[in-house]
N, C-alpha and C positions, 0 to 999 in steps of 0.2 A: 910547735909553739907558735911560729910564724901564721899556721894557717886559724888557729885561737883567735888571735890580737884580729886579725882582719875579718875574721866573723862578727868579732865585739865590736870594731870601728863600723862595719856596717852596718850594726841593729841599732846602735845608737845613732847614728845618719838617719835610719829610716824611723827611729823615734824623734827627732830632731824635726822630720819635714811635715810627720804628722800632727807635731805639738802646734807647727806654725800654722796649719793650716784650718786648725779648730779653732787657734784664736783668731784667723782673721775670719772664718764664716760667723762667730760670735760678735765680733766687731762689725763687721755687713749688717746686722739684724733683719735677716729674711726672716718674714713672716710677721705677726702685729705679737704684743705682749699677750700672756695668758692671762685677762682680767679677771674672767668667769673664776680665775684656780684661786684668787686673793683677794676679793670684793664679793659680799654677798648682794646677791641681785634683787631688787627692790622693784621694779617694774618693766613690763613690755607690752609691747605696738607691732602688732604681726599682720598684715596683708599682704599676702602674696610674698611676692620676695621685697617688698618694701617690710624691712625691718627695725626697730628699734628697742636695743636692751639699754636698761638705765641701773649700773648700780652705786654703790655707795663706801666713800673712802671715809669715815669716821677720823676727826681730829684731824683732818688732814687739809692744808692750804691748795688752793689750786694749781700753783709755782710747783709744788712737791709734790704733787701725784704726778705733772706733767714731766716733771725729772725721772720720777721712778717707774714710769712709760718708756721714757725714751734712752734709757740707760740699759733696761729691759730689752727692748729693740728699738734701733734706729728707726724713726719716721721718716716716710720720702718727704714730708715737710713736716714745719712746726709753726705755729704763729707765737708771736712776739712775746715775751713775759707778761701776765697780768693776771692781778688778786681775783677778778671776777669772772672771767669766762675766757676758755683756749680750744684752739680747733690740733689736732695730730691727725694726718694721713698717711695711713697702713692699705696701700692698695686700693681696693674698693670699699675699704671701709676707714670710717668719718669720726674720731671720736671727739667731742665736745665737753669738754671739763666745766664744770658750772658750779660757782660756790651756791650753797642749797640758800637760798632768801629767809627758810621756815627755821634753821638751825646752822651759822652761818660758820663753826664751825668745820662742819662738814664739806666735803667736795663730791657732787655728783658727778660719773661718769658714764655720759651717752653711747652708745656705740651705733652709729647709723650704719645703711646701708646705703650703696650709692642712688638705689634705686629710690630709699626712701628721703634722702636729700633731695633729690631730682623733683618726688613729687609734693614738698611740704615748706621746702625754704624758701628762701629770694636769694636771687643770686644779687642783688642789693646792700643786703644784709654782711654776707659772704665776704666782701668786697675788704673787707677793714680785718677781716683773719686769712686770708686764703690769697694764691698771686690769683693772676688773672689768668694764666694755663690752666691750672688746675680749676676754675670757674668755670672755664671753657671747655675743659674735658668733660664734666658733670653733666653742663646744660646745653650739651651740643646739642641733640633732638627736644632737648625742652623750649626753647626761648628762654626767657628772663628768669625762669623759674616754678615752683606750680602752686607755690602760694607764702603767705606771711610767717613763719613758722619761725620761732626763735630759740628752740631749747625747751626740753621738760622743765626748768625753774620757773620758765612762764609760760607753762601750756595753757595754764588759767585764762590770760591775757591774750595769748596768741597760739592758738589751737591749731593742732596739727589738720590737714586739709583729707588725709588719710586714714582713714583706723585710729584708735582713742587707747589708750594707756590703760590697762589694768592688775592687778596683784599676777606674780608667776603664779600657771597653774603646772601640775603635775609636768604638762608635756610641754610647758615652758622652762621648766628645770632639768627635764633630760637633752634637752639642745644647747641649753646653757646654765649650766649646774651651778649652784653657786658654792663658795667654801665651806659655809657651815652644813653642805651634805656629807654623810658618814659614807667612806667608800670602801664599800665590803662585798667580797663577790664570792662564791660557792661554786663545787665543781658537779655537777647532774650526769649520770649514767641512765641511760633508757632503758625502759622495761623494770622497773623497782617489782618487783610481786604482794609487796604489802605497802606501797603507796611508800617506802623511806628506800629514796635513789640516791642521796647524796653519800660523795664520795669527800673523803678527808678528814676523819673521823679523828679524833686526837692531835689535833694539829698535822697530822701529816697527808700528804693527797696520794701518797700510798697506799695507807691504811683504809678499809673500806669497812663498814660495820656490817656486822656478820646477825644470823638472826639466831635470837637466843635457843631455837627448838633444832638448831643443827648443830652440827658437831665443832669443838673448838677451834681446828685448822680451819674452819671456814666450809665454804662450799667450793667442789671442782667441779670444771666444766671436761665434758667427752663428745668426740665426735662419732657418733655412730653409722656405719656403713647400710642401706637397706640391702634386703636380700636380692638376689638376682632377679630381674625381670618386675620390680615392684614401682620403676617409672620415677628412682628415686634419683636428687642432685647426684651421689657417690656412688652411681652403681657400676662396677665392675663387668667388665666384657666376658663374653658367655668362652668359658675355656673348649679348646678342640680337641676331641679323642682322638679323632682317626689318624692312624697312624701314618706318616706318611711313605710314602713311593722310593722304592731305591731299586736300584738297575744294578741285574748281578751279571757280573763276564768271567770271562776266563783268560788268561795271559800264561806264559813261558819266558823264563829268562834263560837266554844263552850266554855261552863265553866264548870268546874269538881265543880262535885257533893260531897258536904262535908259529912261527915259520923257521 
């Protein structure tokens, strides 16, 4: 009974230190929010690893995408509350909240790249969101910055210095998918013989469909051995007749003589 309770006392310790531990790496917020999984993405700015995705938080204020950012995951910084545009840093990446000017309900969210901060803002600009380390982490081999760049709400105005903004295509969506994609995936077995390889046939990835001209168990697989000598993967070693060698003697057993 004794050794019961202290089995139980222990597992609930060792649930106890892992409960604490999931909340606090949840409270750290390693890693940036998943925007791509909750904001359909509206546009990007691809050169090189200078990158920028923009998408789009519908009805939503700047103050409260920025909350539901960083409640999401901690930012290593945040700039200051404000209805019209906020900067959040996740690493090396930059996100710039922007109420949209065309529909002012809405809240664009940027997500830059360091690389592409480095080559299209001012570090000028910067200055009234961001401290001064983090400025200086950014533009340490740039100088001042590598040009005017203020945000997709006014790219019109102040045009990235880099690569230009256009609709996601295909291979813009599979790097950064947006919400409204359906996500549906299928399981392929090679070698289909009448072109239909999918497996998972009835909802289950068990079930495999069978072809209607074979028999109802399905079809089985056999491994067949080749014949001797035919250079096959399974060939069997050439059996030996000859009989082997034995050594015939001869021997006597005595018995000792009692005295």
């Amino acid at each position: 009974m004794k050794g019961w309770r202290g089995q139980s006392l222990l597992g609930l310790k060792i649930a106890l230190v892992i409960s604490l531990i999931m909340s606090l790496l949840t409270g750290c917020g390693f890693g940036s929010p998943n925007v791509k999984e909750t904001y359909p993405l509206e546009s990007v700015n691809r050169d090189g690893n200078a990158t920028s995705y923009v998408y789009r938080a519908t009805d939503k204020t700047v103050p409260e995408v920025a909350k539901e950012l960083s409640d999401d995951k901690k930012p290593d910084q945040m700039s200051k509350e404000d209805t019209e545009r906020m900067f959040l840093v996740y690493g090396k990446e930059y996100y710039h909240l922007q109420k949209d000017p065309k529909k002012e309900t809405d809240t664009l969210i940027e997500i830059d790249s360091q690389a592409y901060v480095q080559k299209n803002y001012d570090s000028s600009f910067l200055k009234g969101y961001l401290t001064a380390v983090v400025i200086g982490h950014i533009f340490d081999s740039f100088g001042g910055g590598g040009g005017g760049y203020r945000g997709y709400s006014s790219r019109d105005i102040y045009q990235p210095k880099q690569g230009t903004y256009h609709a996601p295509t295909t291979s813009d969506k599979k790097m950064a998918p947006p919400l409204t994609v359906e996500k549906k995936g299928s399981i392929f077995r090679r070698g289909g013989s009448n072109g239909d390889s999918s497996v998972g046939s009835g909802g289950s990835v068990f079930d495999r469909k069978t072809d209607s001209s074979k028999s109802s168990k399905g079809s089985k697989g056999s491994i067949s051995r080749e014949k001797s000598g035919s250079g096959g993967l399974f060939d069997s070693p050439k059996k030996s007749y000859t009989k082997p060698k034995t050594r015939s003697g001869s021997g006597k057993i005595t018995r000792r003589s009692r005295r």
